[in-house]
C-alpha positions as CSV (number, residue, x, y, z in Angstrom):
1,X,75.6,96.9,-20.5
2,X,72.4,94.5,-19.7
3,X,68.7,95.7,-20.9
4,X,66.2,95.7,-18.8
5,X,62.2,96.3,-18.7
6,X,59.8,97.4,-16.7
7,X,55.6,97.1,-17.4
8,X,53.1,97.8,-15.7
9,X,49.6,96.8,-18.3
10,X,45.9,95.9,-19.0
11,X,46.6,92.4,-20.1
12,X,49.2,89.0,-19.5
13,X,52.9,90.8,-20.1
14,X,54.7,87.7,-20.5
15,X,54.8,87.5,-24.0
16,X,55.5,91.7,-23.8
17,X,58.7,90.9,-22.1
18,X,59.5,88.3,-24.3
19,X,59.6,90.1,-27.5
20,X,61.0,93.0,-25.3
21,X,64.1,90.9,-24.2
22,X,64.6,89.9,-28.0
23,X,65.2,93.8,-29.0
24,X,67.4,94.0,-26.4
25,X,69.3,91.0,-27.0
26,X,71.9,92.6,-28.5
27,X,72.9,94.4,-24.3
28,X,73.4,90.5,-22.6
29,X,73.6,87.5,-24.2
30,X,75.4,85.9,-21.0
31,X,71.7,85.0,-18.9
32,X,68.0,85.9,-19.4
33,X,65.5,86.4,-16.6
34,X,61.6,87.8,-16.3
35,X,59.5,88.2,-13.2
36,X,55.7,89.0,-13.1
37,X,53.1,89.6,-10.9
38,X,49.8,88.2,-10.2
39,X,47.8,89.2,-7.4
40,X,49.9,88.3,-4.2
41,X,52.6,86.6,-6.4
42,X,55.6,86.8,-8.0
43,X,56.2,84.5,-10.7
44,X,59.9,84.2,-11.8
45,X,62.4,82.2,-14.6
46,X,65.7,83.3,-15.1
47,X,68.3,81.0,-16.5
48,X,72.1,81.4,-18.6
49,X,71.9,82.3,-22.8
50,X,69.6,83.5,-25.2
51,X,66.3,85.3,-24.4
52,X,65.2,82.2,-26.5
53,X,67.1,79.2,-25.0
54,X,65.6,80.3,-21.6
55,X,62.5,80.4,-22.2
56,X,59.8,77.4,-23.3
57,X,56.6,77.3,-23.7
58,X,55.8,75.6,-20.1
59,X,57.7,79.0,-18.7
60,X,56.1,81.4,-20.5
61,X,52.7,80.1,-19.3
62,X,53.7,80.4,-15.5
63,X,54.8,84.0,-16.0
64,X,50.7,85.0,-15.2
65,X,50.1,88.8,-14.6
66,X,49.7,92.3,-16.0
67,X,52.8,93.5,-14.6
68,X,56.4,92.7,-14.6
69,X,59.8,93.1,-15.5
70,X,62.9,92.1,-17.5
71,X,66.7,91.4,-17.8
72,X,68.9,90.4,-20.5
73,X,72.8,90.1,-18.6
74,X,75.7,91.4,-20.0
75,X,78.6,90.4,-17.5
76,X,81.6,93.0,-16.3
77,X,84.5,92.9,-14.6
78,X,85.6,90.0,-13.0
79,X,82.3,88.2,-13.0
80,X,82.4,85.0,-13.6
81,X,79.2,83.8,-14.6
82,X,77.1,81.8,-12.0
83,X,73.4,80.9,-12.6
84,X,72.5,82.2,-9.4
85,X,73.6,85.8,-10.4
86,X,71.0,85.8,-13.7
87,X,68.4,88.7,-12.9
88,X,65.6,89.9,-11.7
89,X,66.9,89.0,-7.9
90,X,64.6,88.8,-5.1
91,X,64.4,90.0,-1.3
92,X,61.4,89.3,1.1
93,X,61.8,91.9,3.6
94,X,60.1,94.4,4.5
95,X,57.8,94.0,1.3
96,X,58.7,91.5,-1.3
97,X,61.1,93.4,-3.9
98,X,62.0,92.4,-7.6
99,X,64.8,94.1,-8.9
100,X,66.4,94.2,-12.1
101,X,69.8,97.0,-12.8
102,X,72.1,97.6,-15.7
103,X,75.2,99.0,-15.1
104,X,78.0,98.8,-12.2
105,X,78.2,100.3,-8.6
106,X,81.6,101.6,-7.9
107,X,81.5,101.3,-4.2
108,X,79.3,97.8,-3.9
109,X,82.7,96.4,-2.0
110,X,81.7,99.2,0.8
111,X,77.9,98.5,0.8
112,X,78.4,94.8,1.4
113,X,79.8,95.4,4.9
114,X,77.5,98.4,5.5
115,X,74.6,95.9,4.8
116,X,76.3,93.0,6.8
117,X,77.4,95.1,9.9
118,X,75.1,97.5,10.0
119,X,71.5,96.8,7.9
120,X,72.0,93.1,9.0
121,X,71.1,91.8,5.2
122,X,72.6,88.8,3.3
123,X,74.5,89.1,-0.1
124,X,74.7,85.4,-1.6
125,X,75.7,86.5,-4.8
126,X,79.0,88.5,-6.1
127,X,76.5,90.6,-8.2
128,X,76.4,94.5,-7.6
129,X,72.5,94.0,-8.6
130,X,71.5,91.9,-5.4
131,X,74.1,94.6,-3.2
132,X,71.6,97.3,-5.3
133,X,68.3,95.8,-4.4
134,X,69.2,95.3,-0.6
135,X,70.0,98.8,0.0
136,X,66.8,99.5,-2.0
137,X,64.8,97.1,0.5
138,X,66.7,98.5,3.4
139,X,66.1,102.1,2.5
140,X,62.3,101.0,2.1
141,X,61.9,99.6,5.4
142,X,63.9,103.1,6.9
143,X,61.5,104.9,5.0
144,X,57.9,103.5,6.0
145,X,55.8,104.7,8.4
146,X,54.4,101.2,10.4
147,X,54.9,99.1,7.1
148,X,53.1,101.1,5.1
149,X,53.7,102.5,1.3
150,X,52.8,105.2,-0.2
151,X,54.5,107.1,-3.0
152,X,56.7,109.6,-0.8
153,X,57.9,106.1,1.1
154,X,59.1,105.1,-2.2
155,X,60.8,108.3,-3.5
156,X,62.6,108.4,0.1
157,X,64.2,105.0,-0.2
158,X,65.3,105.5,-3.7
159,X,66.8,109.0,-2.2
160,X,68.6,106.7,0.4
161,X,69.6,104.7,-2.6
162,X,71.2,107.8,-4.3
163,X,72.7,108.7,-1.1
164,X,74.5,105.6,-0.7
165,X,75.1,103.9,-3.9
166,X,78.3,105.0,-6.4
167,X,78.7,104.4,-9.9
168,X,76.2,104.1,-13.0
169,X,72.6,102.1,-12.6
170,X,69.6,102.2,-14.4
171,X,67.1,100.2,-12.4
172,X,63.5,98.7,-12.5
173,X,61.6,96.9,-9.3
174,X,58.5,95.5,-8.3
175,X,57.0,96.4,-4.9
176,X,54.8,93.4,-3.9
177,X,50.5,94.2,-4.1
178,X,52.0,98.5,-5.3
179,X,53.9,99.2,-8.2
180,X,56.7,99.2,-10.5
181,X,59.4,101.6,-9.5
182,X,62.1,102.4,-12.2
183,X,65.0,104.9,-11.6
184,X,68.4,106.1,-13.3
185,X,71.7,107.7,-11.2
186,X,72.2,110.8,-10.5
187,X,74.7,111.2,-14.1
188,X,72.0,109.3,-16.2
189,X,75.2,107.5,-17.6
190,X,72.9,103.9,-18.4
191,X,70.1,104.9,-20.3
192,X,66.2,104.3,-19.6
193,X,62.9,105.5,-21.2
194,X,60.1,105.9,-20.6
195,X,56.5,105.1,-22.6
196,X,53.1,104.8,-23.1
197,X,50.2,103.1,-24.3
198,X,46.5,104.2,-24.5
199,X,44.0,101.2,-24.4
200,X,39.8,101.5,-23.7
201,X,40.9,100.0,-20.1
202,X,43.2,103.1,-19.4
203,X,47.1,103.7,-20.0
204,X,49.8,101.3,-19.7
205,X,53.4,102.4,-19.4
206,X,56.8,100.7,-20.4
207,X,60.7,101.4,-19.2
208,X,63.1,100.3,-21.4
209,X,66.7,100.5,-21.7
210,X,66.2,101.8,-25.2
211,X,63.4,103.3,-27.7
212,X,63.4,100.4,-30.0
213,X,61.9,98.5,-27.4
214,X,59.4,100.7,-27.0
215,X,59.1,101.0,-31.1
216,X,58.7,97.1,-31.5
217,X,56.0,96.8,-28.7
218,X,54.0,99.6,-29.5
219,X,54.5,102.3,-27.5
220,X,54.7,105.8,-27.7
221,X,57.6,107.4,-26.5
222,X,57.3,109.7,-23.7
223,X,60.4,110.8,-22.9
224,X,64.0,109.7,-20.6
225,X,64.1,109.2,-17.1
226,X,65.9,112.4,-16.0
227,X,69.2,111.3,-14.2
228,X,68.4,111.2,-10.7
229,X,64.8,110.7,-11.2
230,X,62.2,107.7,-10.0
231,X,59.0,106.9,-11.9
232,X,56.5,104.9,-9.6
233,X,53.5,103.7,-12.0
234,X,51.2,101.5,-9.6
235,X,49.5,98.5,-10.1
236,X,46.2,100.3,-10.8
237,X,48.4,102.5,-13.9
238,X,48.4,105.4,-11.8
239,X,51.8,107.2,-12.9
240,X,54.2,109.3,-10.9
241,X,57.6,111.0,-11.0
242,X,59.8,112.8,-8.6
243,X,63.5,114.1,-8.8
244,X,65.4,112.3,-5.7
245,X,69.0,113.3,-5.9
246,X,70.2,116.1,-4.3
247,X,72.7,116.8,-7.1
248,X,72.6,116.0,-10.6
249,X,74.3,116.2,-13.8
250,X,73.4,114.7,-17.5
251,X,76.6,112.7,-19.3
252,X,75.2,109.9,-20.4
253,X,78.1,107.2,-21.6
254,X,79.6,108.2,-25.0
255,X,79.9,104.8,-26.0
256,X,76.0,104.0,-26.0
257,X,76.0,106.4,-29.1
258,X,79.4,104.9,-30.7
259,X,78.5,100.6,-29.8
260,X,76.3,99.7,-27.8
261,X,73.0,100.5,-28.7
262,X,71.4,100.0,-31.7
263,X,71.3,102.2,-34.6
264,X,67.5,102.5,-34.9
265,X,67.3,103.9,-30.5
266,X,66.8,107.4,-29.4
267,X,68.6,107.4,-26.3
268,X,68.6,111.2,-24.0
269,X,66.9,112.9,-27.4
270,X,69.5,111.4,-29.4
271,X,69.1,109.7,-32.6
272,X,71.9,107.1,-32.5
273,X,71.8,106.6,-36.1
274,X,72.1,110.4,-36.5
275,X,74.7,110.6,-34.2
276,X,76.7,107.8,-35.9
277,X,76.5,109.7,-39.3
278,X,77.7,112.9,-37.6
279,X,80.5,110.9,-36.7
280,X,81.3,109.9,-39.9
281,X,81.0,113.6,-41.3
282,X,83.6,114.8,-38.9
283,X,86.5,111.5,-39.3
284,X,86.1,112.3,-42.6
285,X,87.0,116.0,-42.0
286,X,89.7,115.0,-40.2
287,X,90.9,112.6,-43.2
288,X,90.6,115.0,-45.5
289,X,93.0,117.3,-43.5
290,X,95.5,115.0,-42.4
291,X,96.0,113.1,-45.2
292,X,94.8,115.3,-48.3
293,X,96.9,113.2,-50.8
294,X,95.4,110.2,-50.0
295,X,93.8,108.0,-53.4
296,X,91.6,105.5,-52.1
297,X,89.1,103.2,-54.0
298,X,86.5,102.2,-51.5
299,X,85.4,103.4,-48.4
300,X,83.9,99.9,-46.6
301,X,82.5,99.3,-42.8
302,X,83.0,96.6,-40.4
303,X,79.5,95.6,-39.9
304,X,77.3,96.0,-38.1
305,X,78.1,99.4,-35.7
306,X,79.8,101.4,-38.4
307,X,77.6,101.6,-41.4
308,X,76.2,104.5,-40.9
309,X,79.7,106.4,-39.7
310,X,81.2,104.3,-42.9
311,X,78.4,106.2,-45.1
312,X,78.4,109.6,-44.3
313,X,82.3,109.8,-44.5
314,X,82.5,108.5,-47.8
315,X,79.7,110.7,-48.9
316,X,81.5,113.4,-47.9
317,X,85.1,112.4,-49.7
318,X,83.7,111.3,-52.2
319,X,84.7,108.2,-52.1
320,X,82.8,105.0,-53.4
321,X,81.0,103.2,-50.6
322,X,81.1,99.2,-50.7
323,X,80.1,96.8,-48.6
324,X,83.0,94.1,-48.5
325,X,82.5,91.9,-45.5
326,X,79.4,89.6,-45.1
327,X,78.2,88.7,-41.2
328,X,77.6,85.6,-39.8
329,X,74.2,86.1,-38.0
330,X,74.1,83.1,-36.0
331,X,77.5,84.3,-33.8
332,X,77.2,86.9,-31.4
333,X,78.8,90.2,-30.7
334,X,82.4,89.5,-30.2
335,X,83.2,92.5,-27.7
336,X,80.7,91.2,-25.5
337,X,81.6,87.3,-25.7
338,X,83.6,86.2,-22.6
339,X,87.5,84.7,-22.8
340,X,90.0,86.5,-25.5
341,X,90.5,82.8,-26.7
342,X,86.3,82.5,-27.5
343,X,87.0,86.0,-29.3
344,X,89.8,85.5,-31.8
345,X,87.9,82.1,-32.9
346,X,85.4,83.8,-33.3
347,X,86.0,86.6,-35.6
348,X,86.9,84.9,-38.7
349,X,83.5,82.6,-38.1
350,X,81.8,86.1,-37.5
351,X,83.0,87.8,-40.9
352,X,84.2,86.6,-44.3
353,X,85.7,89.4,-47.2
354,X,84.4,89.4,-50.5
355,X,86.9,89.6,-52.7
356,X,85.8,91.4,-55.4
357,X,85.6,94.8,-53.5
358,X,89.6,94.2,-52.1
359,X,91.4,92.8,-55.1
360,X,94.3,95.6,-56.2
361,X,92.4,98.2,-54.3
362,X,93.3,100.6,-51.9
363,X,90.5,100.4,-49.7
364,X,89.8,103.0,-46.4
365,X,88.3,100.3,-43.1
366,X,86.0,102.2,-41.0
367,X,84.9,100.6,-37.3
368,X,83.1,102.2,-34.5
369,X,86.1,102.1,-32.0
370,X,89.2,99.9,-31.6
371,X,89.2,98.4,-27.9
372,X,91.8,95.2,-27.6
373,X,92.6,95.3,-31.1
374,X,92.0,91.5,-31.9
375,X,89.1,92.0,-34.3
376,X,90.8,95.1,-36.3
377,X,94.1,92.9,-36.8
378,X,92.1,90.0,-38.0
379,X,90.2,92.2,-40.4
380,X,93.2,93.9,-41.6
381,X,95.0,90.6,-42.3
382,X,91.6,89.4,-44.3
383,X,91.3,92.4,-46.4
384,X,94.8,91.7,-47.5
385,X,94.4,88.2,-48.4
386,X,91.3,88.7,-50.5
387,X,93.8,91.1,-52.8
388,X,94.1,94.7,-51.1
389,X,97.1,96.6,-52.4
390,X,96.8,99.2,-49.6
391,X,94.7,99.4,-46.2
392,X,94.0,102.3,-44.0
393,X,92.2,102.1,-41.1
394,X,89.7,104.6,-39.5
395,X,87.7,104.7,-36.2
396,X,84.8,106.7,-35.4
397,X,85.6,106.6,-31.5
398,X,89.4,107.9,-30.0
399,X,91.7,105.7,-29.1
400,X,90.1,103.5,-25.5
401,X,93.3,104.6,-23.5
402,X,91.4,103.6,-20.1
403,X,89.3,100.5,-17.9
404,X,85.6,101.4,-18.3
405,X,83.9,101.0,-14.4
406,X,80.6,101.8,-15.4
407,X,79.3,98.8,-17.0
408,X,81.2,97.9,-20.0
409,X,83.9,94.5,-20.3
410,X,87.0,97.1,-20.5
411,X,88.3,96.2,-16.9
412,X,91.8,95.9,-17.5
413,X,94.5,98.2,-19.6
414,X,96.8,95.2,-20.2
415,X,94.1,94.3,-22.6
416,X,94.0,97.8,-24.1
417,X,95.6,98.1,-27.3
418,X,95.9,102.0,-27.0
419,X,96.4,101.8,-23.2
420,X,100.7,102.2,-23.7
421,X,100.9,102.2,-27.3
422,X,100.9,105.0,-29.7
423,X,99.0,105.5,-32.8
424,X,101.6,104.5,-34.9
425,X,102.3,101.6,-32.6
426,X,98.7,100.7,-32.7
427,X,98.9,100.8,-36.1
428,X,102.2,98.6,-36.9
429,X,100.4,96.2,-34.1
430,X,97.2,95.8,-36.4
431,X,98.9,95.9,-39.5
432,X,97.5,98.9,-41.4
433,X,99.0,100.7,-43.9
434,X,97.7,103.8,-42.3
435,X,95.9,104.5,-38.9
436,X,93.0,107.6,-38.0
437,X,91.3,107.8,-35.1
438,X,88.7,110.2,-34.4
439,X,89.5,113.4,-31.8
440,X,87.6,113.3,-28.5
441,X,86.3,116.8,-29.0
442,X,85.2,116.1,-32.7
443,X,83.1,113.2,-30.7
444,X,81.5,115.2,-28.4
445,X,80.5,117.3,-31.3
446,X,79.2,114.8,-33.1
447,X,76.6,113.5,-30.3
448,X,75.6,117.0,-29.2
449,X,75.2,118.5,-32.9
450,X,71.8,115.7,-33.0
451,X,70.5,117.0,-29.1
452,X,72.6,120.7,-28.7
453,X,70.9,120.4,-25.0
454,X,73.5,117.7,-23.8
455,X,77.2,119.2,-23.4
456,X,78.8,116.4,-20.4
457,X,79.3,112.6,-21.5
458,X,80.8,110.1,-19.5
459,X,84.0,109.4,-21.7
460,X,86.4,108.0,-19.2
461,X,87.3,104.9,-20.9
462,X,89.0,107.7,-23.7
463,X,89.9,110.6,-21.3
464,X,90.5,108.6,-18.5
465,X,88.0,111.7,-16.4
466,X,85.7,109.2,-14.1
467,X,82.8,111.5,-13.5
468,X,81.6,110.1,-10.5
469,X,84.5,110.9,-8.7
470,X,85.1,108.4,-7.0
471,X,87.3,106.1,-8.8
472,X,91.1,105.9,-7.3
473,X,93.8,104.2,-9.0
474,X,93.5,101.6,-5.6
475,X,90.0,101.0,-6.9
476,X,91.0,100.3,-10.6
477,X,94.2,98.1,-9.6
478,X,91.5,96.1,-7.3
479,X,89.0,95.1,-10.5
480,X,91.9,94.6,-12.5
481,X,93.7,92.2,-9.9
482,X,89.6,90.7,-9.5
483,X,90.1,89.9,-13.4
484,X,93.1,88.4,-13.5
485,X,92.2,86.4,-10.3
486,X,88.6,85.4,-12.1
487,X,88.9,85.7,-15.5
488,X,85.6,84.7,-17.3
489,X,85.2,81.8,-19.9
490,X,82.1,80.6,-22.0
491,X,80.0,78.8,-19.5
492,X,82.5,78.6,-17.0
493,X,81.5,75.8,-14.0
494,X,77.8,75.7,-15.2
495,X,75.8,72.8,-16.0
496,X,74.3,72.9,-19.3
497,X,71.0,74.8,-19.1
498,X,70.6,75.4,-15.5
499,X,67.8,77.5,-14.8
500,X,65.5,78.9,-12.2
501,X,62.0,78.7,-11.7
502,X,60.1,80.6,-8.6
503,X,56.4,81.2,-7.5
504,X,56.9,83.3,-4.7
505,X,54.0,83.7,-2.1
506,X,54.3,86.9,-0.7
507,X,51.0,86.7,1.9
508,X,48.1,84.7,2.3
């Protein structure tokens, strides 16, 4: 779950992909990188933390050009963080490439030793991303005519990229002295969109892994990379798009619409902040069926993801809406921080109850999803200590029974609460009074009721279906067994505020 950028412009982009990064924020907060491009240069800084810890002033001014693009990183499994694996990454051969991906390739094990033994390229990183952009250079150099690039070059290689590469990516690039190239997987299961702004010097264009980038930059959006698609927009602004997959299919990942983006993003025609109301609408359905007896006093939401899912449901119960927890802006997301340790300290720094809205009521918890359990068992245990006489629990997402492959920190199922428990184990292990989870289908429903056109979603971290098809129970035991063996702490082995700073040459 990293954001990325692409931008191609009439004027100086650095401070674009600043305030870019900053909307995006909320996709990596593990490393920060941007790379731009100046004539017959690359300029690059990439470094670990926050969009605004890695950049200074003295940075921003080396980031010249009119084009560029952006990463915010958001670690998975088993990557333990090393400076040298912050984004964009850069190759030389055959034409000077800068590459930037969200997501995670399934078979990036495989396509080291293809690019070893048989592409005779060099991986010096354990990140997917630089195993991405070599079989993206590779399948650039198989596809040019004496050196030479043109646009069909371009949609060949990333054609030889869908050919060969497995698992979920959303990607941008730049091609030295050409064009930015962005382009999604053949399932569209990371999200990127595509837009547009009209200045007296001609158009400029933006990717973004979501809308709101586009929103707080201001551009007008155009519409989604199609899954399977490439957009080449050239250094000049010419623009151009061509399907490259031979097969496709649209499931984009459910849990964009129930976590990880934010509320105010259209994501594959999808209001997320619809969507997360229609969610609400049908847990409270469920509530109302299921437990028809049930006197509650105030319906409250675990900030921030569940407001809007907190809102519509007790709107449609009837139920007194409150909001009884107060966040602690200056700590981050803590499903995204690394070490369990880092994220049970966390949580109580992260949240505090106000008591008023708990003392002798029976109050209804609503959260997005439940994933390891820690922050739901904390919360409980708070609500009950400011003065709750009863607390149910409700989540908006079904119970996450299985590892997530595709670019989200669920790698292993030992850290699963719902992996081997039941609901009512779930819910003696978080201490409820009651537990409700929302049905898959009722999901689905939920999502598609705000864009009717999508009817697949990538939900294998609920339904355990991986849609690529390609993931074995050998390949999950392998990244759980790479966690165990690597598991990831806050700053792990890095000295404090190491950083990277590149002017590349890339001809005379």
């Amino acid at each position: 779950m990293c954001g990325i950028l692409g931008v191609v412009a009439k004027s100086p982009v650095n401070q674009l992909l600043y305030d870019g990064l900053q909307v995006l924020q909320h996709r990596g907060q593990d490393a920060a990188g941007i790379a731009t491009g100046e004539s017959n240069r690359f300029h690059l800084h990439k470094g670990p933390g926050l969009v605004r810890d890695v950049f200074r002033t003295r940075n921003m001014r080396n980031l010249a050009g009119n084009w560029g693009i952006a990463h915010c990183r958001y670690p998975t499994a088993g990557s333990a963080f090393n400076s040298a694996e912050a984004q964009p990454f850069y190759v030389n051969s055959p034409f000077g490439t800068v590459l930037a991906h969200n997501g995670n390739l399934t078979n990036s094990e495989r396509l080291k030793q293809e690019l070893f033994l048989q592409d005779l390229r060099h991986i010096n990183t354990d990140s997917d991303s630089e195993v991405l952009l070599n079989v993206f250079a590779h399948e650039l150099q198989a596809a040019a005519a004496s050196y030479r690039l043109d646009e069909d070059t371009i949609f060949r290689a990333v054609a030889g990229v869908h050919r060969r590469a497995r698992g979920a990516y959303a990607v941008v690039a730049m091609i030295a002295g050409f064009g930015l190239v962005a382009f999604r997987d053949p399932y569209g299961i990371r999200p990127l969109i595509i837009g547009r702004n009209i200045t007296d010097e001609g158009p400029e264009y933006l990717v973004a892994s979501e809308s709101v980038a586009l929103d707080t930059l201001g551009f007008q959006v155009l519409r989604d990379v199609l899954p399977g698609e490439a957009i080449l927009v050239t250094v000049e602004g010419a623009f151009h798009s061509r399907e490259c997959a031979e097969h496709t299919m649209h499931a984009p990942c459910m849990f964009e619409f129930v976590y990880l983006a934010r509320p105010d993003s259209l994501i594959d025609g999808v209001s997320v902040y619809e969507a997360r109301l229609k969610m609400g609408e049908f847990l409270a359905e469920k509530i109302h069926h299921t437990l028809p007896r049930l006197k509650l006093d105030a319906v409250i939401p675990i900030p921030d993801s569940s407001r809007p899912s907190a809102l519509a449901l007790a709107s449609r119960l009837g139920i007194p809406y409150r909001e009884g927890f107060v966040k602690n802006r200056y700590i981050g997301r803590t499903f995204i921080m690394p070490g369990q340790a880092v994220r049970r300290k966390s949580i109580r720094q992260k949240l505090n109850a106000i008591s008023q809205e708990f003392n002798g009521k029976s109050v209804l918890l609503v959260d997005d999803s439940i994933v390891r359990g820690n922050t739901s068992r904390e919360i409980v245990q708070m609500a009950r200590e400011a003065g709750a006489r009863q607390v149910v629990f409700a989540s908006a997402a079904p119970p996450v029974r299985f590892p997530n492959v595709y670019g989200i920190d669920m790698p292993t199922r030992s850290e699963l609460i719902a992996s081997s428990r039941s609901d009512e184990e779930i819910r003696a292990e978080i201490g409820a009074d009651m537990l409700v989870y929302q049905d898959l289908d009722a999901l689905r429903a939920a999502v598609s009721a705000v864009n009717p056109s999508i009817q697949r979603f990538e939900t294998s971290c609920f339904d355990g279906i991986y849609i690529t098809g390609d993931v074995t129970p050998e390949y999950l035991s392998s990244v759980e067994h790479q966690q165990e063996s690597h598991p990831r702490s806050a700053g792990a082995d890095e000295p404090e505020g190491a950083q990277l700073d590149l002017n590349l040459v890339l001809s005379e």
